[in-house]
C-alpha positions as CSV (number, residue, x, y, z in Angstrom):
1,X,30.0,-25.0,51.1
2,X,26.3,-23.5,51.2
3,X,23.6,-26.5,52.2
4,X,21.2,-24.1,50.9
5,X,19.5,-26.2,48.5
6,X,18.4,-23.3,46.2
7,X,21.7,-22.1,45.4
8,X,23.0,-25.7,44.8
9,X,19.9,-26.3,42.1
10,X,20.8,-22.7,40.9
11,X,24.9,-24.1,40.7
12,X,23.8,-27.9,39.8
13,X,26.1,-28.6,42.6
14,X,26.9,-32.2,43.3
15,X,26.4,-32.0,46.4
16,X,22.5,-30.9,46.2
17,X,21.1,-35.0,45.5
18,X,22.9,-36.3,48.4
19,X,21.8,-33.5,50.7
20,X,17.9,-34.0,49.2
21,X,18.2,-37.8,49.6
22,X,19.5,-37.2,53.7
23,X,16.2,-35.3,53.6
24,X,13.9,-35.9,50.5
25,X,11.6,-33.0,52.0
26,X,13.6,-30.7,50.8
27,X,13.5,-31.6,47.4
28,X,9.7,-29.8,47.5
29,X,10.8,-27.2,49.5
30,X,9.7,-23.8,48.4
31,X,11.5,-20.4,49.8
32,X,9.4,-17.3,50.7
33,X,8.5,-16.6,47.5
34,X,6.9,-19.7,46.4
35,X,10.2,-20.6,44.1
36,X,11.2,-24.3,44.4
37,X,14.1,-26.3,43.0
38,X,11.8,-27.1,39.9
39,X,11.8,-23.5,39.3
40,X,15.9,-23.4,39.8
41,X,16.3,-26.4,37.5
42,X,13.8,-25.7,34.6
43,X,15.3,-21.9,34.9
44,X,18.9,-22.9,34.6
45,X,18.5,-25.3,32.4
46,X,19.6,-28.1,34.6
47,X,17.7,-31.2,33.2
48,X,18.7,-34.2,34.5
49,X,18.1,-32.3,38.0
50,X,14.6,-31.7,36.6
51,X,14.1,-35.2,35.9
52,X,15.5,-36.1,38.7
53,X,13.4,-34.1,40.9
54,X,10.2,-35.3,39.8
55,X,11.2,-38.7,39.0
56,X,12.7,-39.8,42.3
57,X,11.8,-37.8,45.1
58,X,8.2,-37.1,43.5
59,X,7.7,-33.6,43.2
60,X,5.1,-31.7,41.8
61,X,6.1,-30.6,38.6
62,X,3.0,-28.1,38.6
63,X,4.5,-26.6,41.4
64,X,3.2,-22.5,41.8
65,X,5.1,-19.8,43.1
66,X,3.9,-16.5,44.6
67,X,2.8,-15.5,41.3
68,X,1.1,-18.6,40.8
69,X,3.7,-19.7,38.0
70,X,4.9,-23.0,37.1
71,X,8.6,-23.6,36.4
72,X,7.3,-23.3,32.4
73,X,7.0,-19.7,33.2
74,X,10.7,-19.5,33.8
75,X,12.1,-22.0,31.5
76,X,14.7,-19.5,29.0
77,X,15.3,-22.3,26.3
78,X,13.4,-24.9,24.5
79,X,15.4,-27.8,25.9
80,X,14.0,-27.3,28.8
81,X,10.3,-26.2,27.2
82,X,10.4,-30.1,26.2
83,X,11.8,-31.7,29.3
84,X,9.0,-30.1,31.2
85,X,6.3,-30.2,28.5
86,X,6.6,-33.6,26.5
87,X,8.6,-35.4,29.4
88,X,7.1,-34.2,32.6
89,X,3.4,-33.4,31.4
90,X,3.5,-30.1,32.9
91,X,0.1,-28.3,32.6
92,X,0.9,-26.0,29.6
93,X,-2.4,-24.2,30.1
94,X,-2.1,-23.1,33.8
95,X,-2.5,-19.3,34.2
96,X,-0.5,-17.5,36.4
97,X,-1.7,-14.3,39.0
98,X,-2.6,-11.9,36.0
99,X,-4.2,-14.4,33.8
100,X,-1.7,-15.1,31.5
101,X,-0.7,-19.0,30.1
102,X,3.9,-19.4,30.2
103,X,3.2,-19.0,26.1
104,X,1.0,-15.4,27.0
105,X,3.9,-14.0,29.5
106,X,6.7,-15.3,27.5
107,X,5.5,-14.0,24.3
108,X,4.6,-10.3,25.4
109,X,8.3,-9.9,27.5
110,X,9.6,-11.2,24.0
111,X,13.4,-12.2,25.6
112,X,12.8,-16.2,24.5
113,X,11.2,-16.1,21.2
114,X,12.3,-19.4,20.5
115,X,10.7,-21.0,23.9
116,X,7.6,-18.9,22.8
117,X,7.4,-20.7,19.1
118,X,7.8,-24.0,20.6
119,X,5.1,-23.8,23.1
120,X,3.0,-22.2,20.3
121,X,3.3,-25.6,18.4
122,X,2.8,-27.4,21.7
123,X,0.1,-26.2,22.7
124,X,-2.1,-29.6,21.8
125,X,0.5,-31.5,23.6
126,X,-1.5,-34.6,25.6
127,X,-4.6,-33.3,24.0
128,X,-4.8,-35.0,20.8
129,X,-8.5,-36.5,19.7
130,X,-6.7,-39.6,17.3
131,X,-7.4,-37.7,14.3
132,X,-4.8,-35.2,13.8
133,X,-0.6,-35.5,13.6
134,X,1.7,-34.8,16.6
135,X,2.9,-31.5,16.7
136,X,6.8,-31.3,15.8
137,X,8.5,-32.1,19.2
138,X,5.8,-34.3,19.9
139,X,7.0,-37.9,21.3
140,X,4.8,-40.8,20.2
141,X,4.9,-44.3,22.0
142,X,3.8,-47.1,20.3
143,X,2.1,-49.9,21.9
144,X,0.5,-53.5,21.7
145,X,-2.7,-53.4,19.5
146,X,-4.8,-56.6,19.5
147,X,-6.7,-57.6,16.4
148,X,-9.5,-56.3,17.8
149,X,-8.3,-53.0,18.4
150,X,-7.0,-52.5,15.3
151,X,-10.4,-53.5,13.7
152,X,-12.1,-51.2,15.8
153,X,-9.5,-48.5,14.8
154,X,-9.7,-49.3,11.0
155,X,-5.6,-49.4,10.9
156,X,-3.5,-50.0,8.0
157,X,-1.5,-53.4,8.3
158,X,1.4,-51.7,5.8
159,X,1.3,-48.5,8.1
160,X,1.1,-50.4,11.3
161,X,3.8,-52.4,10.1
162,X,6.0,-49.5,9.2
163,X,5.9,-48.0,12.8
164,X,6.7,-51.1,14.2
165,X,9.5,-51.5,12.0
166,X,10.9,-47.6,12.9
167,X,9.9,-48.3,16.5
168,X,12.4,-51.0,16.4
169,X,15.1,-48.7,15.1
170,X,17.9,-47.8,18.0
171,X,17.7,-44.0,17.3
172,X,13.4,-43.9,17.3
173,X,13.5,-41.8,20.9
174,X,16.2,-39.5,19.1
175,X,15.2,-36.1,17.2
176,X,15.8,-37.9,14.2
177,X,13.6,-40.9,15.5
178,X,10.6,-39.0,16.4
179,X,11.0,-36.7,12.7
180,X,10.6,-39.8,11.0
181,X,7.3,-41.4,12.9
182,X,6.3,-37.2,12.3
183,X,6.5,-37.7,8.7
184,X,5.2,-41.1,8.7
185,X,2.4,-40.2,10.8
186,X,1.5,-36.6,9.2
187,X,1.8,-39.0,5.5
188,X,-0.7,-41.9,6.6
189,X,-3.1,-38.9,7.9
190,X,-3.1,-37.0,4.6
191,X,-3.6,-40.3,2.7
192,X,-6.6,-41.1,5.0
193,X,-8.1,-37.2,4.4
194,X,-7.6,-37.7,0.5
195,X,-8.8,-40.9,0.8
196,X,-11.8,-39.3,2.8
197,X,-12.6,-36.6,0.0
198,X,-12.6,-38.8,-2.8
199,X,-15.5,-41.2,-1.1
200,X,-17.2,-38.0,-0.7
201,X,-17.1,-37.1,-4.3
202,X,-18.2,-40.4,-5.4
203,X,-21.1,-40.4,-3.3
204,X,-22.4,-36.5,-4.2
């Protein structure tokens, strides 16, 4: 069996983590070209090697190759767009050799059209200012407030209340999870922009 570690990412073979934890160096190996076993995984579609990867042996998930591309410039379907994007913080907005973002190249070869939309809509990923909804595919974490944060914040009780209580739920890191804090999110900000226009009226 090969021990070339390339064409084990490219196969997801089992034996690639054992040979990468006999020598975790490898795991950021890069051949001649610049392509790493980030690039492999992301391009094959082999996730929980991508996770893997980054999570345990430390790599760089911003990792260039000889065309100064990421592994989001090779990704050929949106699962693992997100895995990169919304799990990995990959830099969406890195350029590659002729200046083009991953959304720029894969939009003008036009073979992924679907990987295209989604980085369209997550483009704002990790780059929110607190005043606008997540994007859809957009995960949300909710944490501990104190009092005095949610003063300063000017929060809701009823809405903080409600994503607590959906944070709570066993399926809220599922699609159908994160829809739900999307719509209760996206509702709470239109209520707060209506509620915005109508003091402005009252005061003109």
């Amino acid at each position: 069996m090969s021990r070339n570690p390339f064409l084990l990412a490219a196969d997801n073979s089992p034996a690639l983590l054992p040979l990468l934890r006999e020598d975790p160096t490898l795991a950021s190996g890069q051949d001649e070209h610049g392509y790493s076993l980030v690039h492999a995984a992301a391009s094959y579609e082999h996730l929980d090697l991508l996770r893997t990867l980054v999570r345990e042996f430390d790599v760089d998930i911003n990792l260039r190759d000889e065309d100064n591309e990421t592994a989001l410039f090779v990704v050929e379907s949106v699962a693992a767009a997100r895995v990169l994007v919304e799990e990995l913080s990959i830099d969406i907005s890195a350029k590659n050799a002729e200046g083009q973002t991953a959304l720029e190249k894969i939009t003008e070869e036009d073979e992924f059209p679907l990987v295209a939309e989604y980085l369209r809509e997550a483009g704002g990923h990790g780059q929110t200012n607190g005043t606008s909804a997540p994007s859809e595919g957009m995960a949300v974490t909710v944490g501990t407030m104190t009092p005095a944060d949610e003063q300063e914040l000017d929060i809701d009780p009823e809405f903080r209340r409600r994503i607590e209580e959906l944070a709570g739920r066993d399926d809220f890191h599922t699609e159908e999870g994160q829809a739900a804090l999307r719509r209760l999110v996206q509702d709470a900000v239109g209520e707060q922009n209506l509620d915005d226009r109508n003091v402005r009226q009252r005061q003109e």
